[in-house]
C-alpha positions in Angstrom: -5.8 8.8 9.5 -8.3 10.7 11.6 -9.6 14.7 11.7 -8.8 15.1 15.2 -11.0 17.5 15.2 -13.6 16.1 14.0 -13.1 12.7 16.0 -13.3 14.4 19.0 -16.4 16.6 18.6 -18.5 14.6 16.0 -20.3 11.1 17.7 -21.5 10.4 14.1 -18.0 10.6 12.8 -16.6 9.0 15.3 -18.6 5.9 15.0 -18.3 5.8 11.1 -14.7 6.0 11.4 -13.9 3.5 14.3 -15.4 0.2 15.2 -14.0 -1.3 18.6 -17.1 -2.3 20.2 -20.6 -3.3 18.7 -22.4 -0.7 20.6 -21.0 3.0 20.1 -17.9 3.7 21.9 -19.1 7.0 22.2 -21.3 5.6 24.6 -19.1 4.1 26.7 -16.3 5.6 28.8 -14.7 2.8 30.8 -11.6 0.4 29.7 -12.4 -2.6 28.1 -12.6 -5.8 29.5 -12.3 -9.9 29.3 -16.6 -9.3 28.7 -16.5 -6.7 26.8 -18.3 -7.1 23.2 -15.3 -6.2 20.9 -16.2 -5.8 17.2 -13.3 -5.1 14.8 -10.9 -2.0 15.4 -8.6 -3.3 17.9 -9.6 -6.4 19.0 -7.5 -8.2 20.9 -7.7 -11.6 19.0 -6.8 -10.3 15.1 -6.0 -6.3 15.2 -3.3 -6.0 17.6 -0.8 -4.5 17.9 -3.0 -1.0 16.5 -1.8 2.6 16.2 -4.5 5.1 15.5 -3.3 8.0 13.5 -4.9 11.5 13.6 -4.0 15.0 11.9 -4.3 18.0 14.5 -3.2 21.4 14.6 -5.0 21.8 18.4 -3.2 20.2 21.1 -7.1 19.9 23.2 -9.2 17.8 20.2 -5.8 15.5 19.6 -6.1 14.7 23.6 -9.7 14.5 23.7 -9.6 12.6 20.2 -6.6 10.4 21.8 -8.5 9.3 24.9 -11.4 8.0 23.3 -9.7 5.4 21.2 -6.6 5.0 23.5 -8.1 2.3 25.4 -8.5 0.1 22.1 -5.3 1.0 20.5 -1.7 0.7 21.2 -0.1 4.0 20.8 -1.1 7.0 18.8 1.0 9.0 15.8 0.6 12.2 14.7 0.6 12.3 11.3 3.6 15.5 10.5 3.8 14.1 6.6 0.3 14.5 4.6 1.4 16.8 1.6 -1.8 17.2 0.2 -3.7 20.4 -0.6 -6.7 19.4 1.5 -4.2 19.2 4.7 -2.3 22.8 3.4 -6.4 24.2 3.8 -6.9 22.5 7.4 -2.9 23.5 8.2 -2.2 19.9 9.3 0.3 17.1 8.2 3.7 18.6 6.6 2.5 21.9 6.7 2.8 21.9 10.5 6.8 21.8 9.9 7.8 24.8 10.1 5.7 25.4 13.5 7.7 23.6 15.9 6.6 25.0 18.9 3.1 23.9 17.5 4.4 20.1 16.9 6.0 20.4 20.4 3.1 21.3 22.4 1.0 18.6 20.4 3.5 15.9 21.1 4.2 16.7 24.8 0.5 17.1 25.4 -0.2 13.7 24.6 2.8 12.1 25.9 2.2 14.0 29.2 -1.7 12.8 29.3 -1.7 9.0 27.9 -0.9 6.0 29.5 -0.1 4.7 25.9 2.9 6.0 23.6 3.0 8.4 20.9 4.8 8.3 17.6 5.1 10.8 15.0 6.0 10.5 11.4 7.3 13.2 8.8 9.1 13.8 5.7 11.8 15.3 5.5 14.0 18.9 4.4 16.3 19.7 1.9 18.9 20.5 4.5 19.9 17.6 6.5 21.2 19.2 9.3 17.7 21.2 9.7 15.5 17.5 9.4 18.1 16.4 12.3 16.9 19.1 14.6 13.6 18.5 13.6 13.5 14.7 14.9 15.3 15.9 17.6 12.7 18.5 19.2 10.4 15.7 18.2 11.4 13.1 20.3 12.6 15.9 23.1 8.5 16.4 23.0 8.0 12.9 23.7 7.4 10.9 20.7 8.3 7.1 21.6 9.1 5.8 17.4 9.8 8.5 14.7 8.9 7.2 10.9 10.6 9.0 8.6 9.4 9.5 5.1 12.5 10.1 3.1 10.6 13.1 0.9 9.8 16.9 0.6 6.7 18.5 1.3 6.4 19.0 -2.2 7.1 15.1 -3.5 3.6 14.2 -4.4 1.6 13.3 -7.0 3.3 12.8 -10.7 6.4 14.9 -9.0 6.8 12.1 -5.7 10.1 11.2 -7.5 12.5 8.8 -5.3 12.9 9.0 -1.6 16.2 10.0 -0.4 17.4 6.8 2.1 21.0 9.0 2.7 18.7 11.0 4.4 17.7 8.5 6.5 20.9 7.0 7.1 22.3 10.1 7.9 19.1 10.6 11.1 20.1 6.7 12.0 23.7 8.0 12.6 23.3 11.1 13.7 20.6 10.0 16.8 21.0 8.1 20.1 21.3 4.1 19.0 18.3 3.7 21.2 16.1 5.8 18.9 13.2 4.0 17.3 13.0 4.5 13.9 11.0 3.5 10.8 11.7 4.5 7.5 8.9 4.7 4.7 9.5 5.3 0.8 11.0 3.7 -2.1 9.5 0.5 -0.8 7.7 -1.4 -4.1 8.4 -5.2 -3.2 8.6 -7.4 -0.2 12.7 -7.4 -1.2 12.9 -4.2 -0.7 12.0 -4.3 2.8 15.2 -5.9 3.9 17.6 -3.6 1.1 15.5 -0.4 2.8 16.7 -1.6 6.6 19.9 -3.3 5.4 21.0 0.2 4.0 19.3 3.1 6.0 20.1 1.1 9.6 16.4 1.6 11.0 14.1 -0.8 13.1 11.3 -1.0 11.0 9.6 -0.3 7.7 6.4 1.4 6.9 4.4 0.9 3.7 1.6 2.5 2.6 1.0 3.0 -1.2 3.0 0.1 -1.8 0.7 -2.4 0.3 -2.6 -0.6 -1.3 -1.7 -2.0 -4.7 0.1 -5.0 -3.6 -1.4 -6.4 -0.4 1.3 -8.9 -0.2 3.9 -7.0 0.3 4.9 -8.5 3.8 5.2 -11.6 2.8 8.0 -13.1 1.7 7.9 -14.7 -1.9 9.6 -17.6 -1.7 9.5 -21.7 -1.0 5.3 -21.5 -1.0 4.2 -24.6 0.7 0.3 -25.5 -0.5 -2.1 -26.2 1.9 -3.5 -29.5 1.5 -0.8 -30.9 -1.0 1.1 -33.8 0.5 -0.2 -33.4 3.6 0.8 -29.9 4.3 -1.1 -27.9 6.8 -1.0 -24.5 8.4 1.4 -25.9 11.4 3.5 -27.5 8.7 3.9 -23.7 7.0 1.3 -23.9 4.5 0.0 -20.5 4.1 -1.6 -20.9 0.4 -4.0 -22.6 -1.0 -3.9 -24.6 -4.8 -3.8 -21.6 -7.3 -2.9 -18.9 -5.3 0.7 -19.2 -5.8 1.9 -18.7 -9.6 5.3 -19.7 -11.2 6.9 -19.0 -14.5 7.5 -22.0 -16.7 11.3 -21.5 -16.0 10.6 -20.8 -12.3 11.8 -17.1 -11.9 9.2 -15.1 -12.1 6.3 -15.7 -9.1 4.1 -14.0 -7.2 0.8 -14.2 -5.6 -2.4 -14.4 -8.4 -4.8 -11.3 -8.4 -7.9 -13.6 -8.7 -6.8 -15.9 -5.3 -6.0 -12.0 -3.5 -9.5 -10.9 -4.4 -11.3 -13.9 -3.3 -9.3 -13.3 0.3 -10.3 -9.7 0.6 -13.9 -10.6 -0.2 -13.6 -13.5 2.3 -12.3 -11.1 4.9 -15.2 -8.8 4.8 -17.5 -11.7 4.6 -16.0 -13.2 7.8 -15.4 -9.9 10.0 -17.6 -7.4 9.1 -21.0 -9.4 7.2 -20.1 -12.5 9.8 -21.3 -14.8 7.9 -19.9 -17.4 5.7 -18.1 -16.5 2.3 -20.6 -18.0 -0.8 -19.5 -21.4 -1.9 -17.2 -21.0 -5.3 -15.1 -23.5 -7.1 -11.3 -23.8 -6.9 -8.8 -21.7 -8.6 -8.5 -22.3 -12.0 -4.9 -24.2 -12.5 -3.4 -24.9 -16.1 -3.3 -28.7 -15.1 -7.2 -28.6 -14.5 -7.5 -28.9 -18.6 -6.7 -32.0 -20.7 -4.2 -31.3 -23.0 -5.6 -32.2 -26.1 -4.2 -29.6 -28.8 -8.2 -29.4 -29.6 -9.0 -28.6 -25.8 -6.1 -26.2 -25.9 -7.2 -24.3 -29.2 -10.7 -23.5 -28.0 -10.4 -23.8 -23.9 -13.9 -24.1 -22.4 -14.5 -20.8 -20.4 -16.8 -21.6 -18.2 -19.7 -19.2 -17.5 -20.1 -17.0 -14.5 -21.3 -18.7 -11.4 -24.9 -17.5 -10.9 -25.3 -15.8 -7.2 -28.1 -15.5 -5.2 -28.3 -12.3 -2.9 -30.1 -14.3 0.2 -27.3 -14.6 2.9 -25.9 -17.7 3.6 -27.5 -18.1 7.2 -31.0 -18.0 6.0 -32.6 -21.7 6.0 -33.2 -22.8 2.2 -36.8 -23.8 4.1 -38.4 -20.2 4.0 -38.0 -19.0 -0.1 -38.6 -15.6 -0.8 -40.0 -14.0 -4.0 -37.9 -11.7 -6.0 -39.5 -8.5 -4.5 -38.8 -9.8 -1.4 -35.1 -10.3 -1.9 -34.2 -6.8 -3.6 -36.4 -4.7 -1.5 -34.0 -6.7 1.6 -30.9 -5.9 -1.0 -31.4 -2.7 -0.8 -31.7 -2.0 2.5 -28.8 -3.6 3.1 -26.3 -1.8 0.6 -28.4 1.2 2.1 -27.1 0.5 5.7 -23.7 -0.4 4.2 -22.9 2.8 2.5 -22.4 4.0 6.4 -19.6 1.2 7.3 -16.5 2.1 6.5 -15.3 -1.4 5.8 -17.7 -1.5 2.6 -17.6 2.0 1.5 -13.5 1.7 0.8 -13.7 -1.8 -1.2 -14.3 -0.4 -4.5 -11.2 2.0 -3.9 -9.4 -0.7 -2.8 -10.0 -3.3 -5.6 -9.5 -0.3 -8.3 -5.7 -0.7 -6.8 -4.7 -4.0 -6.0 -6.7 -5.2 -9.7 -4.7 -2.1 -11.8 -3.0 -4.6 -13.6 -6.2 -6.4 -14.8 -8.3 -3.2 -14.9 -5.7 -1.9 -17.4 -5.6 -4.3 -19.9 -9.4 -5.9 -19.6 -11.3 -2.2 -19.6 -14.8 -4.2 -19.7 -14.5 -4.8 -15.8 -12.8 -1.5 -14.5 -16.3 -0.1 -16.4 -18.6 -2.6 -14.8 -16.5 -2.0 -11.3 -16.6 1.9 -11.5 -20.5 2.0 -12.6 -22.4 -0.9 -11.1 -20.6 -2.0 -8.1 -21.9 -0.1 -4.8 -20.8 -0.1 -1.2 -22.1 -3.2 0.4 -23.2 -4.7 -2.7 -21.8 -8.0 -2.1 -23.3 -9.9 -5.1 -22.0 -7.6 -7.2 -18.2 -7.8 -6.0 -18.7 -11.6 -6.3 -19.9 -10.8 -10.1 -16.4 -8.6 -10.6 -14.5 -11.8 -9.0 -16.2 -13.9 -11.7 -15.0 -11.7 -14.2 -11.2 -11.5 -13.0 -11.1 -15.1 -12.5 -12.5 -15.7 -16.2 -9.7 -13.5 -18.0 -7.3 -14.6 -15.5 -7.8 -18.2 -16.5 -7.7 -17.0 -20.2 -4.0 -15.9 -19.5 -2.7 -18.5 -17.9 -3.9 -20.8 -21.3 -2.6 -18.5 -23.3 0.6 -18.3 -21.4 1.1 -22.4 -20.4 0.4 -23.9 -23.8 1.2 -20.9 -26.3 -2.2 -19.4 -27.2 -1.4 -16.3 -26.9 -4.2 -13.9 -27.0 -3.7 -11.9 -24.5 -0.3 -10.2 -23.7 1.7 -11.7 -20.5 2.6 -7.6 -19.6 0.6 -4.7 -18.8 0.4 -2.3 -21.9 0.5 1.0 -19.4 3.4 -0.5 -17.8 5.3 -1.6 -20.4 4.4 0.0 -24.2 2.7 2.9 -22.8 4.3 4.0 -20.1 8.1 3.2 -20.4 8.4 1.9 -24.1 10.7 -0.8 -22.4 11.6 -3.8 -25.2 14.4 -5.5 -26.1 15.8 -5.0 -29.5 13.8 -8.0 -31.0 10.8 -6.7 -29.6 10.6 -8.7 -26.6 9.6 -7.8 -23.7 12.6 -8.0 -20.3 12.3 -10.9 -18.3 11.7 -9.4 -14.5 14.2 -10.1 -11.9 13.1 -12.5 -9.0 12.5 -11.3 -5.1 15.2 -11.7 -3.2 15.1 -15.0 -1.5 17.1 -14.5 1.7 15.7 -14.7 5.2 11.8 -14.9 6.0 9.1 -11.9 6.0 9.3 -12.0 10.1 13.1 -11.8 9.8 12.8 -8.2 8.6 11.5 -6.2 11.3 12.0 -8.1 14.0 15.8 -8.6 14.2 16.9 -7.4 17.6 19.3 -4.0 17.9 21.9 -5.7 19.4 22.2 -7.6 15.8 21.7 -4.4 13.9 24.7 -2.4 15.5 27.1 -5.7 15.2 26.5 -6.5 11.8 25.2 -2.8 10.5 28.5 -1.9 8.8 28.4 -5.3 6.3 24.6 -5.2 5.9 25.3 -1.5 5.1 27.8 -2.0 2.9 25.6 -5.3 1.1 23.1 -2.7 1.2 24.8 0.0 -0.7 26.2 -2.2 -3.8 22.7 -3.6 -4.5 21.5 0.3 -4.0 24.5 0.8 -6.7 23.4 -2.3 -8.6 19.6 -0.9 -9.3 20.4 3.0 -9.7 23.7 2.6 -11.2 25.5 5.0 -8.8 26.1 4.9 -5.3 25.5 7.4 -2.6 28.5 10.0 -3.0 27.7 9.6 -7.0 23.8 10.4 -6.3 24.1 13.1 -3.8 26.6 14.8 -6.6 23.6 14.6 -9.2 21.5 16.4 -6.6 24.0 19.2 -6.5 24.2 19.5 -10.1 19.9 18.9 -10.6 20.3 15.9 -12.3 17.8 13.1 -11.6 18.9 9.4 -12.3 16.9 8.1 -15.5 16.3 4.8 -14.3 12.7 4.0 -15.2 13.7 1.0 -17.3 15.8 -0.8 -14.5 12.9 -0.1 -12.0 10.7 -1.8 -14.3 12.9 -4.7 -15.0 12.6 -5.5 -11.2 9.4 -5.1 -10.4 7.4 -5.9 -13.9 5.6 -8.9 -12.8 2.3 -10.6 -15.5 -0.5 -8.9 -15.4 -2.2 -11.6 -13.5 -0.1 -11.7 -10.4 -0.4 -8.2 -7.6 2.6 -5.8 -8.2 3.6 -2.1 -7.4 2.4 1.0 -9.0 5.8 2.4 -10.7 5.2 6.3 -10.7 7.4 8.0 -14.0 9.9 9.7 -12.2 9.6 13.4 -12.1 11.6 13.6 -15.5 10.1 11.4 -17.1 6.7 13.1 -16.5 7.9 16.1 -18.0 8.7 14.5 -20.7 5.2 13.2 -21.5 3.1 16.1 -20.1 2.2 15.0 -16.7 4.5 17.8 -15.5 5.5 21.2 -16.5 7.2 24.4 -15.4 4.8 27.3 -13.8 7.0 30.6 -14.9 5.7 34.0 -13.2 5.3 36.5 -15.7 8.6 37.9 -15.8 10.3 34.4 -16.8 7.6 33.9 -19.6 9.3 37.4 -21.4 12.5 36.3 -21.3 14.1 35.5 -24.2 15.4 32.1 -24.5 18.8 32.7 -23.4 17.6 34.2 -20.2 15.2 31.1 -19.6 18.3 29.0 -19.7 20.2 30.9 -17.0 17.2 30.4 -14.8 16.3 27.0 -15.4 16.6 24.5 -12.6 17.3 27.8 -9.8 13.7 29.6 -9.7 11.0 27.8 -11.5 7.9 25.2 -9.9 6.7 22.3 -10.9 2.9 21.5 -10.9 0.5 18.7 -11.9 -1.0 19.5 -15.3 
């Protein structure tokens, strides 16, 4: 998301934030053509289709913010759903939603001025009737696809709780069929992409949290064919290479391995944004590489961390430097990178995706918090060495019955939810649903959607009864009474994957947090002399939850 704002007015910010060209697009006013030098944000070859987002509360910086990347982009959305403080202090995001003729003039103002669409997304309000006539002066404005984040304004942080699909459901009925809509929320696994369409009716799904700490989520988990193995290449449906891939030793638990998902991000920015070629490192570790020798398996050989040398792969092995030499050059370069915005989020990005790892191994979350810098390649390649090391570790420990480390996450599991069977052990997960293929789920045409909605909807709502234990009249009584659903321990029975593989970040529900701490009730004075009976009769009607 982009400061409109600031976009519009600020060439330095402007460049920093977006990349479409390799001179400053600041600098240059006129559409892009078959010659022109494209660089990352938009190009037509790898990062299309593009919407740019942008947070406004001035109908003249979105439009002048909106025509400068408009020729590089696809449409633009106006972000109507940022709950955070720092957008209640600029009066953006969901605190623009109870100025509609504000939103309005916003939404019109582009849709009247750009060649391109506009799309808006929000959350959503207690009263349904009142979020319908909201989307509805919405797409009156001129907004082409409305996402719908199935939340309050209030939902966030430890009190985010679970987003309200009904709602959804509900807009999907409620609008013209030809309506565009998207839904966002409740989404922790690629499975529940289809459950989230299936059930709510919409065209699409949106995921953001969920694909930070799992960048996998669009893919669908299922029938991996190895590149390389028996022939198989990428015409042939191989889209993984040997290790990347891991299954359970009865075959029900799999997912993509952290290590092999680190080693493509790294690769990425090596490719696209360094442009040069990704350092030479062995394969994957796999448990067959060992010999298995019960004296091999007892002491497995870890296998130091590959040494690294910080002169780029392009420069000719013909013209050595000294030592000087290369880190004066070193730090030049993590000196230029702390401006790219590519580099500058890959800590934040590896402190998600690597959470499970991070959590039980503390010694590289330490190392990755204090000595890894933007654009300090060599040391990212270091951190990789690391996660590969432990990750091998587990998978010995887990194949042959060495167990030192644990196959769960402690914070998810002990910590967190205390979830255990009775003897101790800990709940096998559930396996991703295996039906249909990841492009299956947003691209099934309308016409397929409005034939077959009331059985997928249906399907939809006795799996939706299946994971919460009550179905939609039974949950939208527990809202009228205040009760929340205590599920925690069937969310974490389908989505609690080995600590090894990428999975979701499973917030505590609201409850939950209150429970532990996380959360408490803020009484005003008058409340906090009441005596305990008084308390009582006000609980749950005039109290507010905040973060502690």
């Amino acid at each position: 998301m982009f400061h409109a704002r600031l976009f519009a007015e600020s060439p330095k910010f402007r460049d920093e934030m977006f990349q479409p060209l390799r001179s400053s697009p600041s600098s240059s006013s006129s559409s892009p053509t078959s010659t022109t030098p494209f660089f990352l944000d938009g190009h037509p070859q790898f990062d299309r289709p593009l919407i740019a987002q942008f947070c406004a509360n001035d109908p003249i910086h979105l439009l002048s913010a909106a025509q400068l990347v408009s020729p590089f982009v696809d449409a633009i959305d106006l972000n109507l759903g940022c709950p955070q403080g720092i957008a209640k202090k600029g009066y953006y995001g969901s605190f623009l939603q109870d100025d509609w003729s504000l939103i309005h003039s916003l939404i019109s103002t582009l849709h009247t001025n750009l060649e391109i669409p506009v799309t808006a997304k929000i959350r959503i309000f207690e009263n349904r009737e009142r979020t319908l006539e909201y989307a509805k002066m919405i797409l009156h404005a001129g907004a082409s696809i409305l996402t719908i984040h199935a939340r309050l304004r209030n939902q966030k942080g430890q009190n985010t709780g679970l987003a309200d699909w009904d709602t959804i459901r509900y807009l999907r009925d409620h609008l013209p069929k030809e309506t565009v809509l998207f839904a966002n929320g409740n989404v922790l696994g690629n499975a529940d992409l289809r459950r989230c369409r299936d059930y709510t009716g919409v065209d699409g799904v949106m995921s953001a949290e969920g694909a930070l700490y799992d960048p996998t989520i669009f893919v669908e988990n299922n029938n991996k064919k190895v590149l390389g193995e028996e022939g198989v290449g990428e015409e042939d449906g191989g889209d993984v290479t040997t290790g990347e891939y891991w299954y359970d030793k009865d075959g029900k638990e799999q997912g993509y391995r952290i290590d092999g998902v680190m080693r493509r991000y790294l690769d990425i920015i090596y490719k696209f944004v360094l442009e040069e070629e990704p350092p030479k490192r062995k394969p994957l570790f796999i448990p067959s590489d060992l010999d298995r020798t019960p004296s091999t398996l007892s002491t497995p050989p870890i296998q130091p961390l590959q040494s690294m040398e910080s002169t780029p792969a392009s420069q000719s092995e013909s013209n050595p430097e000294n030592e000087a030499t290369k880190q004066r050059r070193r730090r030049s370069e993590i000196k230029r990178a702390s401006k790219d915005p590519n580099l500058r989020a890959m800590q934040a990005h590896c402190f998600n995706f690597l959470r499970p790892v991070l959590q039980k191994h503390t010694h590289i979350r330490d190392i990755l918090g204090k000595n890894v810098r933007a654009g300090d390649m060599l040391a990212f390649e270091r951190v990789l060495g690391m996660v590969e090391e432990v990750v091998r570790e587990g998978l010995i420990g887990y194949h042959f019955g060495n167990h030192r480390v644990d196959d769960h996450v402690d914070g998810h599991v002990d910590v967190q939810f205390g979830m255990k069977n009775e003897d101790g052990t800990i709940p096998t997960p559930t396996s991703p649903s295996q039906n249909g293929t990841g492009s299956d789920i947003l691209s099934t045409s309308r016409e397929n959607r409005d034939s077959n909605g009331p059985k997928q909807r249906k399907n939809a709502e006795e799996e939706e009864k299946a994971m919460t234990g009550k179905s939609g009249e039974e949950r939208e009584e527990q809202k009228e009474n205040g009760r929340s659903s205590n599920q925690e321990e069937v969310i974490h029975n389908k989505y609690e994957k080995k600590w090894w593989l990428t999975q979701p970040f499973i917030r505590p529900l609201p409850e939950e947090a209150m429970r532990k701490g996380a959360l408490k009730m803020k009484m005003s004075k008058t409340e906090k002399n009441m005596s305990g009976t008084e308390k009582d009769l006000c609980k749950g009607e005039n109290f507010k939850i905040e973060n502690s």
